[in-house]
MOPAC internal coordinates of N, CA, C and O (Angstrom, degrees):
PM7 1SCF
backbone

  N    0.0000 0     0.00 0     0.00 0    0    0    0
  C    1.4537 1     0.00 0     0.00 0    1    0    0
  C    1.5215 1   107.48 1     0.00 0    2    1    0
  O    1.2310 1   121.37 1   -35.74 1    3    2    1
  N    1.1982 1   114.98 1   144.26 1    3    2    1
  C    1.0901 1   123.92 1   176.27 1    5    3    2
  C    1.6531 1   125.13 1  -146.50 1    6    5    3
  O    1.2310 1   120.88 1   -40.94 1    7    6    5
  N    1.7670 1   115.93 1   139.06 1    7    6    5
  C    1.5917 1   129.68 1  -115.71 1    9    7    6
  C    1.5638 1    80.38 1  -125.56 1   10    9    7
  O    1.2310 1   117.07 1   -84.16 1   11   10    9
  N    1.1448 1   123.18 1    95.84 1   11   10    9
  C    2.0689 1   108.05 1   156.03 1   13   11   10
  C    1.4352 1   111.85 1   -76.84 1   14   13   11
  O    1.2310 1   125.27 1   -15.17 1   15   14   13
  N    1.1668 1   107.48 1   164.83 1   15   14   13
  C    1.4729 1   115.03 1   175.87 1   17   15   14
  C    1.7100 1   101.17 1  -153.13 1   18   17   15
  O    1.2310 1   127.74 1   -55.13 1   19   18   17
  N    1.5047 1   102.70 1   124.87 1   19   18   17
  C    1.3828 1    88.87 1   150.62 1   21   19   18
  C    1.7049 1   128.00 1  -141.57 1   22   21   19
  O    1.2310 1   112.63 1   -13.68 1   23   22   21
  N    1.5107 1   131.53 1   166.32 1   23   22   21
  C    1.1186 1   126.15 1  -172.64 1   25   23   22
  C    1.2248 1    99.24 1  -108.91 1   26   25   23
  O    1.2310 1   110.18 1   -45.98 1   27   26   25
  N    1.5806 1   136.05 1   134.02 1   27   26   25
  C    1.2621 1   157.44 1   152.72 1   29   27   26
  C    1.2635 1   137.50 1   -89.37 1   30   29   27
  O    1.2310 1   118.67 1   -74.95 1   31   30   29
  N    1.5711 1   120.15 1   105.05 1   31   30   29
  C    1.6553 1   112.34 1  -169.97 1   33   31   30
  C    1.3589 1    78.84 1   -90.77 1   34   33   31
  O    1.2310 1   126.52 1   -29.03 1   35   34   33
  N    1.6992 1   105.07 1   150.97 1   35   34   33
  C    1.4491 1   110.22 1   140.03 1   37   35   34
  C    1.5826 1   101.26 1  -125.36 1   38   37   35
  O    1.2310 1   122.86 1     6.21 1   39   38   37
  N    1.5555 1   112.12 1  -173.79 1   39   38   37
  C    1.2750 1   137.55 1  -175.35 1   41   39   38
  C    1.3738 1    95.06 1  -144.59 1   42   41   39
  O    1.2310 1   123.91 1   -49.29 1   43   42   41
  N    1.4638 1   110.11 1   130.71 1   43   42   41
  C    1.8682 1    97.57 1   163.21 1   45   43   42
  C    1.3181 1    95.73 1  -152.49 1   46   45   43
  O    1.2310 1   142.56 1   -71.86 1   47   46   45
  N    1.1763 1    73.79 1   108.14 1   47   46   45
  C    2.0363 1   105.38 1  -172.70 1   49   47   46
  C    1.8681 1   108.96 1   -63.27 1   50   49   47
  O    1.2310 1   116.69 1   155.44 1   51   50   49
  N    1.3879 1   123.90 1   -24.56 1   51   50   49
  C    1.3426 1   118.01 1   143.48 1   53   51   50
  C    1.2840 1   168.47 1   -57.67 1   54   53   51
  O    1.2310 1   130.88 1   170.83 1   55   54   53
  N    1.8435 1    96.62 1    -9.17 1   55   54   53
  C    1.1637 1   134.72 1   172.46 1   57   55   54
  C    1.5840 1   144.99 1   -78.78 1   58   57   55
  O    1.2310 1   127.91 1  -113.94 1   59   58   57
  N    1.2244 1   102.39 1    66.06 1   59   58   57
  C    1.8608 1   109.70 1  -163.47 1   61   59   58
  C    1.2658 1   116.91 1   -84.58 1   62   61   59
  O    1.2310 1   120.29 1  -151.99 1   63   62   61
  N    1.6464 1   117.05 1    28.01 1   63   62   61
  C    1.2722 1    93.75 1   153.48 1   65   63   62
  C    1.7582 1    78.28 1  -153.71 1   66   65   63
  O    1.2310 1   126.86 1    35.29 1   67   66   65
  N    1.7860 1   104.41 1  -144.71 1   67   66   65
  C    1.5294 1   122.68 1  -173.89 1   69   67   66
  C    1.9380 1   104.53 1   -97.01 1   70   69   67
  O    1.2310 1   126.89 1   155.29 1   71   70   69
  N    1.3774 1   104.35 1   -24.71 1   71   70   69
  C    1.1182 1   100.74 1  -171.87 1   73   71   70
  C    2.0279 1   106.13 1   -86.01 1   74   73   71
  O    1.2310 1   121.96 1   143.51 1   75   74   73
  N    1.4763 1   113.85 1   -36.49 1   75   74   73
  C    1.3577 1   110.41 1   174.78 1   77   75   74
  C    1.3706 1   111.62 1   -55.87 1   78   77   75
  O    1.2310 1   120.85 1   159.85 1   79   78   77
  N    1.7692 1   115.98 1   -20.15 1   79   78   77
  C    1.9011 1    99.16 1  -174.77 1   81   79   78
  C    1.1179 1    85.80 1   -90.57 1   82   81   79
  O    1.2310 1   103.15 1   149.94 1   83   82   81
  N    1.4996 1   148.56 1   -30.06 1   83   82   81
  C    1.6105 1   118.92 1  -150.34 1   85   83   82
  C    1.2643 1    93.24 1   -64.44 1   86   85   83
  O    1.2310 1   115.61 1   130.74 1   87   86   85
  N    1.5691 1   125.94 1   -49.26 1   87   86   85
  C    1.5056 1   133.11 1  -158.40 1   89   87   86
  C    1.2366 1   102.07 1   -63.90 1   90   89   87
  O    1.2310 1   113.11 1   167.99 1   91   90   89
  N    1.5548 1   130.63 1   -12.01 1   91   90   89
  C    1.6557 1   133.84 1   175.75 1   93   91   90
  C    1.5697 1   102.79 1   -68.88 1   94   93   91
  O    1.2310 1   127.58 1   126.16 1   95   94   93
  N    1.2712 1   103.01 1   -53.84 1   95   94   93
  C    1.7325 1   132.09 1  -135.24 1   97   95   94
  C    1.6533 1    78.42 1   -71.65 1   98   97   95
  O    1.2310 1   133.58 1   105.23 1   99   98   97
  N    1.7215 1    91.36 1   -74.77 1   99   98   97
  C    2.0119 1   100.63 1  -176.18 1  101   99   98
  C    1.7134 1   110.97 1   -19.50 1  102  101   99
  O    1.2310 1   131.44 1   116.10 1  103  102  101
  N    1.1809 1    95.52 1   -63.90 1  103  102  101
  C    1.5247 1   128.40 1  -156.10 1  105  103  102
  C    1.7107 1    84.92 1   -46.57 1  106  105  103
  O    1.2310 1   120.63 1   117.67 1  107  106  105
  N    1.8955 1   116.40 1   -62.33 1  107  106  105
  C    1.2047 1   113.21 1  -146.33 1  109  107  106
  C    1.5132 1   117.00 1   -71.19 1  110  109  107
  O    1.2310 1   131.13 1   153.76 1  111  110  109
  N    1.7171 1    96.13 1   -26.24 1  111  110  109
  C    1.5116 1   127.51 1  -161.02 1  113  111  110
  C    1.7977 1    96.32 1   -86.88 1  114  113  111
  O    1.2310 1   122.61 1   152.25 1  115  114  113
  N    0.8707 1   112.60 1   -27.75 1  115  114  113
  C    1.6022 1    93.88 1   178.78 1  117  115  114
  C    2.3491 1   107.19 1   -92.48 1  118  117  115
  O    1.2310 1   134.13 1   148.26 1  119  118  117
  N    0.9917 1    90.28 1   -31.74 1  119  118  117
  C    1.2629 1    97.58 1   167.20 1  121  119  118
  C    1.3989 1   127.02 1   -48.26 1  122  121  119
  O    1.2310 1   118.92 1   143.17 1  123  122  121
  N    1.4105 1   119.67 1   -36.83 1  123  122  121
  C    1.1536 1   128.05 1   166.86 1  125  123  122
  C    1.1805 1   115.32 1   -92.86 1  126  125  123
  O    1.2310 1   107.45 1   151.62 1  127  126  125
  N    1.5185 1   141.01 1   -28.38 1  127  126  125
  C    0.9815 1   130.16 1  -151.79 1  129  127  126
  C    1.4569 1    77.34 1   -92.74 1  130  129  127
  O    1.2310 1   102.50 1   105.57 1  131  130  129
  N    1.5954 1   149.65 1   -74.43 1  131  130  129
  C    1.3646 1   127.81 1   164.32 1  133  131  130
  C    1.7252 1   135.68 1    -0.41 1  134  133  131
  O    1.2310 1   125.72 1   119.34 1  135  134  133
  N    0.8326 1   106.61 1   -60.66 1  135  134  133
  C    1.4298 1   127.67 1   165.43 1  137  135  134
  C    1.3429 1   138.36 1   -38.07 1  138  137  135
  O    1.2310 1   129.59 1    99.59 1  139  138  137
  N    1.7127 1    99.11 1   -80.41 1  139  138  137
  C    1.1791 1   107.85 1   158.30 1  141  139  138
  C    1.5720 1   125.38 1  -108.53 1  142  141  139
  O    1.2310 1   119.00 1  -165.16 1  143  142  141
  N    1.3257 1   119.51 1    14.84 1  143  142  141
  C    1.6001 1   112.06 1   162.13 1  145  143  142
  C    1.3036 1   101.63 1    80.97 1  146  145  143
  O    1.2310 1   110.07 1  -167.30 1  147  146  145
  N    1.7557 1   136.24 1    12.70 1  147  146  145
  C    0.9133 1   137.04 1   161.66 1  149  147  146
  C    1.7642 1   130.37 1   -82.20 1  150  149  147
  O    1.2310 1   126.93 1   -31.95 1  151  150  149
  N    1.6080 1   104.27 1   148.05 1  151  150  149
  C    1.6385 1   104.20 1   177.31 1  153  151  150
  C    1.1176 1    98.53 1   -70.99 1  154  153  151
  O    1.2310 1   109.26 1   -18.30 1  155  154  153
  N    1.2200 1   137.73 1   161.70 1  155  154  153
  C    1.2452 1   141.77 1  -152.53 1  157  155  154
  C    2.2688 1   103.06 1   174.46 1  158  157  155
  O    1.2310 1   132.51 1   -39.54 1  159  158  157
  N    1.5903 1    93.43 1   140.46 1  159  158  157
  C    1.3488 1    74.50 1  -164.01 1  161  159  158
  C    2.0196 1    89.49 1  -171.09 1  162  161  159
  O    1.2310 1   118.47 1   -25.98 1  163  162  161
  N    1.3075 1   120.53 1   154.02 1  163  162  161
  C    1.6479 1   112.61 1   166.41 1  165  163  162
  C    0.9332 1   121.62 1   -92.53 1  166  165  163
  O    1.2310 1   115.96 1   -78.25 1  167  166  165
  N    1.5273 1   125.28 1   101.75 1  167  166  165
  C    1.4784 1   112.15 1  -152.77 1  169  167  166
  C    1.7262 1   119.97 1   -93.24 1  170  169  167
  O    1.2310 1   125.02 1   166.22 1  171  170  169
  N    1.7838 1   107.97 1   -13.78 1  171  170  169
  C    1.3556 1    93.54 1  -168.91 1  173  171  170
  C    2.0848 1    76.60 1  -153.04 1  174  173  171
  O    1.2310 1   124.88 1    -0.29 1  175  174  173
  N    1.2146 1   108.24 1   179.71 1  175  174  173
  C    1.0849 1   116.35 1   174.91 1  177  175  174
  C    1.8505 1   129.22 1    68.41 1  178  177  175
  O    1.2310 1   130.34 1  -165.99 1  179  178  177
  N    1.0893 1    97.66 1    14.01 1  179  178  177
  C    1.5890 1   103.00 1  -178.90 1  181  179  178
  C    1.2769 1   134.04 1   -71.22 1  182  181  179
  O    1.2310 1   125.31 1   175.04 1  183  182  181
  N    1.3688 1   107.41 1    -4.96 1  183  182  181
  C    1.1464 1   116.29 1   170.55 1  185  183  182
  C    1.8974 1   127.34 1  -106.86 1  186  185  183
  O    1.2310 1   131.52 1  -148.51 1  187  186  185
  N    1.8372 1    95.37 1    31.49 1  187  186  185
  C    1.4066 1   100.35 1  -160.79 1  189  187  186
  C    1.7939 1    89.23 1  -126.04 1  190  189  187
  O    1.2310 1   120.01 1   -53.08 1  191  190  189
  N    1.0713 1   117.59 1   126.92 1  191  190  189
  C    1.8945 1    97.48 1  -178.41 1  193  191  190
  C    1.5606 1   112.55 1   -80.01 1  194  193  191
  O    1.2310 1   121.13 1   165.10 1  195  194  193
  N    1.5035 1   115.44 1   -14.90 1  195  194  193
  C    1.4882 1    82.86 1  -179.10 1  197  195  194
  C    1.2830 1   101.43 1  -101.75 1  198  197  195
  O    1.2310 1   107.55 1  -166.40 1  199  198  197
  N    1.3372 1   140.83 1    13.60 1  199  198  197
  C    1.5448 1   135.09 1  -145.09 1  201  199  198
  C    1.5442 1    93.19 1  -121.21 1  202  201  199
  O    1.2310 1   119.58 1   -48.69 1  203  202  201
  N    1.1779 1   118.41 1   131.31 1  203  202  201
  C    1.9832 1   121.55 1   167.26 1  205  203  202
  C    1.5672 1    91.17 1  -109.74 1  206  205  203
  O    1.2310 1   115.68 1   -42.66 1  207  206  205
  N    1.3668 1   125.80 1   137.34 1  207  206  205
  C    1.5807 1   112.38 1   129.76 1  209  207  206
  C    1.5613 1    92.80 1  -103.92 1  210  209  207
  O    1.2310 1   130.26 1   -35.84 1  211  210  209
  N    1.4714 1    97.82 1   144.16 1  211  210  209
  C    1.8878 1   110.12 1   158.43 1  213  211  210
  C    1.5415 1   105.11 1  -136.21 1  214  213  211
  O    1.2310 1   133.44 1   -47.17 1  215  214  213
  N    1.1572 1    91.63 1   132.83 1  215  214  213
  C    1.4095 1   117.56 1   162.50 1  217  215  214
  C    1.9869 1   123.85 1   -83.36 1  218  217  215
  O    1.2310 1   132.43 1   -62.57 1  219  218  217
  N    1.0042 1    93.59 1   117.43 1  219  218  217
  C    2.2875 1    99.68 1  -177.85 1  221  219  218
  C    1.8233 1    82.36 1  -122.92 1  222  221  219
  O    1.2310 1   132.99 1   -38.29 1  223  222  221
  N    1.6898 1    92.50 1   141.71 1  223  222  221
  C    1.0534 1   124.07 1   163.86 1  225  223  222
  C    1.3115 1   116.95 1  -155.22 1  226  225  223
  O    1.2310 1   124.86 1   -24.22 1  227  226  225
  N    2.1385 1   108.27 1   155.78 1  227  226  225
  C    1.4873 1    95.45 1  -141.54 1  229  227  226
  C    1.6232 1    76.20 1  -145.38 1  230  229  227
  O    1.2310 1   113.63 1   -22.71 1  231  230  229
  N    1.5392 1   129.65 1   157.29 1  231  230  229
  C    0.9567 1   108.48 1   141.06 1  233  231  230
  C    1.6526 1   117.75 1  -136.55 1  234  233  231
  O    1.2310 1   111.46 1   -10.05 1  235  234  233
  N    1.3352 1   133.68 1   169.95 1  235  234  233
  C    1.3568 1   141.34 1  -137.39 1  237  235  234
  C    1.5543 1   101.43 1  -173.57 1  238  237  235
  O    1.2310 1   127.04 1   -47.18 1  239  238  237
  N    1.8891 1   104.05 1   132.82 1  239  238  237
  C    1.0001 1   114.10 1   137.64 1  241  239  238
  C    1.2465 1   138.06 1   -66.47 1  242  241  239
  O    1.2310 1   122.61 1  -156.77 1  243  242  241
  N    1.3597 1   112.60 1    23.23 1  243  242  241
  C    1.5023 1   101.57 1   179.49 1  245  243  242
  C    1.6785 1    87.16 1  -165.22 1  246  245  243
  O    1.2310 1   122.12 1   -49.99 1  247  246  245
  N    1.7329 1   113.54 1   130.01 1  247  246  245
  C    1.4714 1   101.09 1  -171.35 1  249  247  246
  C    1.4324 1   115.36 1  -108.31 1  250  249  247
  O    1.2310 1   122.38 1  -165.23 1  251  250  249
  N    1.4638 1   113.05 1    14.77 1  251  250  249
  C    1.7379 1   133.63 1   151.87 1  253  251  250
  C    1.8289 1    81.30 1   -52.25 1  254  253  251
  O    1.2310 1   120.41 1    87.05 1  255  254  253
  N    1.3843 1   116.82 1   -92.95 1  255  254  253
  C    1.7731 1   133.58 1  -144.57 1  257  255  254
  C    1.7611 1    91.49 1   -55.85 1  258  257  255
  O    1.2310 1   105.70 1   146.66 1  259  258  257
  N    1.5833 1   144.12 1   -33.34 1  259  258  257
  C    0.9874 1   141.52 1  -176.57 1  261  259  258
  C    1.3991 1   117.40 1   -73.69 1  262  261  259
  O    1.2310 1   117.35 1   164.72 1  263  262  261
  N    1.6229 1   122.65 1   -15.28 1  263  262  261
  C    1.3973 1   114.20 1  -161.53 1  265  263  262
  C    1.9580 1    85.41 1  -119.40 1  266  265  263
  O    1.2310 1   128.14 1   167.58 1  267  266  265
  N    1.6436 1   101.92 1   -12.42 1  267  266  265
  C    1.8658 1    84.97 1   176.14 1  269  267  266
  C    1.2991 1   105.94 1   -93.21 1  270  269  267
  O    1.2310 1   109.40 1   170.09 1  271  270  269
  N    1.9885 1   137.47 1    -9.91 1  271  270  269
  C    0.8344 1   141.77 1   154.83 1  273  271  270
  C    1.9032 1   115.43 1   -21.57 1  274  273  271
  O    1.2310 1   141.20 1   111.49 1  275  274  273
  N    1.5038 1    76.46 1   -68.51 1  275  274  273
  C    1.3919 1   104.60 1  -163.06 1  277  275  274
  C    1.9129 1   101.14 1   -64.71 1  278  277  275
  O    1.2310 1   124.66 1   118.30 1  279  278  277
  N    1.1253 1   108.65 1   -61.70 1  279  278  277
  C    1.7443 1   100.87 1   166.73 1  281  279  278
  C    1.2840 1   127.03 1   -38.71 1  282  281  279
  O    1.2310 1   119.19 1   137.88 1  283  282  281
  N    1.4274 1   119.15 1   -42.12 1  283  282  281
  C    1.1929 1   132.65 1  -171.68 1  285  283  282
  C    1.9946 1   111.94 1   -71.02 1  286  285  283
  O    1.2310 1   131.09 1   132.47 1  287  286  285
  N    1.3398 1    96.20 1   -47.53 1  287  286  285
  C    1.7027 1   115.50 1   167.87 1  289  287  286
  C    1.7136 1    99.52 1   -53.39 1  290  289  287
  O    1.2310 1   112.92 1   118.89 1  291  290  289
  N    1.2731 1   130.98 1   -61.11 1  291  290  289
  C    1.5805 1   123.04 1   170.02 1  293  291  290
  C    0.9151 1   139.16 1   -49.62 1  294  293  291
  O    1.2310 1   125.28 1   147.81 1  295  294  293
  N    1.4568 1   107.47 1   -32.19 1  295  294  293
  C    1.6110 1   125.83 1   175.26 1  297  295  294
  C    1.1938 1   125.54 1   -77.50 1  298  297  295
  O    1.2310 1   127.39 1   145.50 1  299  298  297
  N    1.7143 1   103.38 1   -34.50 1  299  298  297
  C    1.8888 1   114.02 1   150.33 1  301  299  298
  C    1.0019 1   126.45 1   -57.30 1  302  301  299
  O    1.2310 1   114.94 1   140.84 1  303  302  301
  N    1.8981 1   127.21 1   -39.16 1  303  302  301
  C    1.2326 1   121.87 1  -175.67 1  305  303  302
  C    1.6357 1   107.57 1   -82.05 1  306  305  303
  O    1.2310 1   119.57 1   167.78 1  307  306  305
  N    1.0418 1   118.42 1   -12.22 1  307  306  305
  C    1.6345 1   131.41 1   172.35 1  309  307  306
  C    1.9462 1   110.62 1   -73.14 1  310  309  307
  O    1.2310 1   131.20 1   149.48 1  311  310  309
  N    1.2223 1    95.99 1   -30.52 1  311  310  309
  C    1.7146 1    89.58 1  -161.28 1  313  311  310
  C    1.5646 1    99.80 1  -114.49 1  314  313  311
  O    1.2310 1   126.45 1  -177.77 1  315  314  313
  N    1.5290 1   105.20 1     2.23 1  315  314  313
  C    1.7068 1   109.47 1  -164.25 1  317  315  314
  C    1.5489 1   108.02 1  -102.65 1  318  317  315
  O    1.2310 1   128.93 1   149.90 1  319  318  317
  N    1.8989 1   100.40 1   -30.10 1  319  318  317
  C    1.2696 1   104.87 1  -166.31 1  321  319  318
  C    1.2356 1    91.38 1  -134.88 1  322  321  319
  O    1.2310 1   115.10 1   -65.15 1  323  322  321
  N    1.6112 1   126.90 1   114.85 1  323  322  321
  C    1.0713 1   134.70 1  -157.90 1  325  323  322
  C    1.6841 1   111.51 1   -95.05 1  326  325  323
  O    1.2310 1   128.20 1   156.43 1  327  326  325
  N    2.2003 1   101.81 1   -23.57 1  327  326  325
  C    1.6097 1   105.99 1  -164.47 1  329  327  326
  C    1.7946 1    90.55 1   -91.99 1  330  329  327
  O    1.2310 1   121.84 1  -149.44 1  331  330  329
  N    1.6838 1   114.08 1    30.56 1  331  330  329
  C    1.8233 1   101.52 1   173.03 1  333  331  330
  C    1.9776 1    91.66 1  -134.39 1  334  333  331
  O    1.2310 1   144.04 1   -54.07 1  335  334  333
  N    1.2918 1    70.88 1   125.93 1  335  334  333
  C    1.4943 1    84.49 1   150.08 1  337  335  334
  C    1.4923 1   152.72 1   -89.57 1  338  337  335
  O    1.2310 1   108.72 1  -134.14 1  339  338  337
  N    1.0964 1   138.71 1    45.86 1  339  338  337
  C    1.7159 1   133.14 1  -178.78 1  341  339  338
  C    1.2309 1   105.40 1    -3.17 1  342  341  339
  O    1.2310 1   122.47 1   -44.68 1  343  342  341
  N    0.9940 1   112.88 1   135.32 1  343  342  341
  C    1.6331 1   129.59 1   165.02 1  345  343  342
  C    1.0446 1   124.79 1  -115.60 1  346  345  343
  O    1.2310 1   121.54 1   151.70 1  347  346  345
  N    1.5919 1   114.65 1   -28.30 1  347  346  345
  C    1.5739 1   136.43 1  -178.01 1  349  347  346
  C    1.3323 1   105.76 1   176.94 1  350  349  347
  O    1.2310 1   129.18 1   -49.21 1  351  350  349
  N    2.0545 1    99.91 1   130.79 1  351  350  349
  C    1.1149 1   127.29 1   152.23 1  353  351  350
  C    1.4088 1   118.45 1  -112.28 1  354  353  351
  O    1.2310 1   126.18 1   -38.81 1  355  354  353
  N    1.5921 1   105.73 1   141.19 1  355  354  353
  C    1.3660 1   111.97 1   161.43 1  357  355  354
  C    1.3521 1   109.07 1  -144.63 1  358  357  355
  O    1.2310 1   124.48 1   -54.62 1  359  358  357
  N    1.5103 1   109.00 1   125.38 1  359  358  357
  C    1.3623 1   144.54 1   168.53 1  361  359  358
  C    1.4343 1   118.93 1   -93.13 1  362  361  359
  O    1.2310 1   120.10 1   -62.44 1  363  362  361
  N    1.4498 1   117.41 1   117.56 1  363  362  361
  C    1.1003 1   124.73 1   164.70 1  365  363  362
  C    1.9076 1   110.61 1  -125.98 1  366  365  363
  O    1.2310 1   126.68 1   -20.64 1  367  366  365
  N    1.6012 1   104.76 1   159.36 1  367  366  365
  C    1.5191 1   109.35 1   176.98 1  369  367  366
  C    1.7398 1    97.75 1  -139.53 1  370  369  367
  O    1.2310 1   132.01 1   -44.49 1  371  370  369
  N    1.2357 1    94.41 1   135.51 1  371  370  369
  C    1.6038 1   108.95 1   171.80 1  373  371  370
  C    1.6878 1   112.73 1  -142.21 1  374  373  371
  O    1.2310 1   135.16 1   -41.52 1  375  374  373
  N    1.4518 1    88.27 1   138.48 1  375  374  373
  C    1.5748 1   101.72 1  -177.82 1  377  375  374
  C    0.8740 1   111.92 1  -103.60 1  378  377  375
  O    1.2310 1   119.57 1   -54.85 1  379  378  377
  N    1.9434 1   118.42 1   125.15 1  379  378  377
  C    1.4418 1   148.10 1  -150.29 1  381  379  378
  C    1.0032 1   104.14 1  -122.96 1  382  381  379
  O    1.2310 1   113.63 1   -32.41 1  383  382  381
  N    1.4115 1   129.66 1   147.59 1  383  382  381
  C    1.4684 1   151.95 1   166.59 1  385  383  382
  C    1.9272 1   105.23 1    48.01 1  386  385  383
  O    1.2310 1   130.93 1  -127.90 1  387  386  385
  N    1.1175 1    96.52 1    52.10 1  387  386  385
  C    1.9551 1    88.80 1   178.36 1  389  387  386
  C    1.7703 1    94.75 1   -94.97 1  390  389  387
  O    1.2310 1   120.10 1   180.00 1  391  390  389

């Protein structure tokens, strides 16, 4: 079995207070997790309004299909939601319990 993980900065330069990102975050985080069948979650930064970190995690028999999951989930929130910016992704895959 094999575990993707990835960490997501955003920036959302539209966001002037705490309540305009949740309605970002909600918005972005259920969108994907629909989508692509990913855990999905805000993992650090919540107390900053323009800043998201999110965390997506995936898992796969095969960790080629787990790490394009995970690209593919970024590349939607990049081309889907035009008022967020990515700043940094990092994707990692590790193989568990073989």
């Amino acid at each position: 079995m094999h575990v993707g993980a990835c960490q997501m900065r955003l920036h959302l330069p539209e966001s002037h207070s705490l309540k305009d990102k949740r309605q970002v975050v909600k918005s972005v985080l259920a969108r994907v997790r629909e989508r692509f069948e990913v855990a999905a979650a805000e993992v650090d930064d919540q107390d900053v309004w323009q800043v998201a970190t999110l965390g997506l995690a995936y898992a796969s028999g095969d960790a080629g299909h787990a790490e394009d999951v995970l690209n593919h989930a970024a590349r939607y929130i990049e081309e889907s939601r035009p008022d967020v910016e990515i700043t940094d992704v990092r994707i990692e895959v590790q193989s568990v319990l073989d």
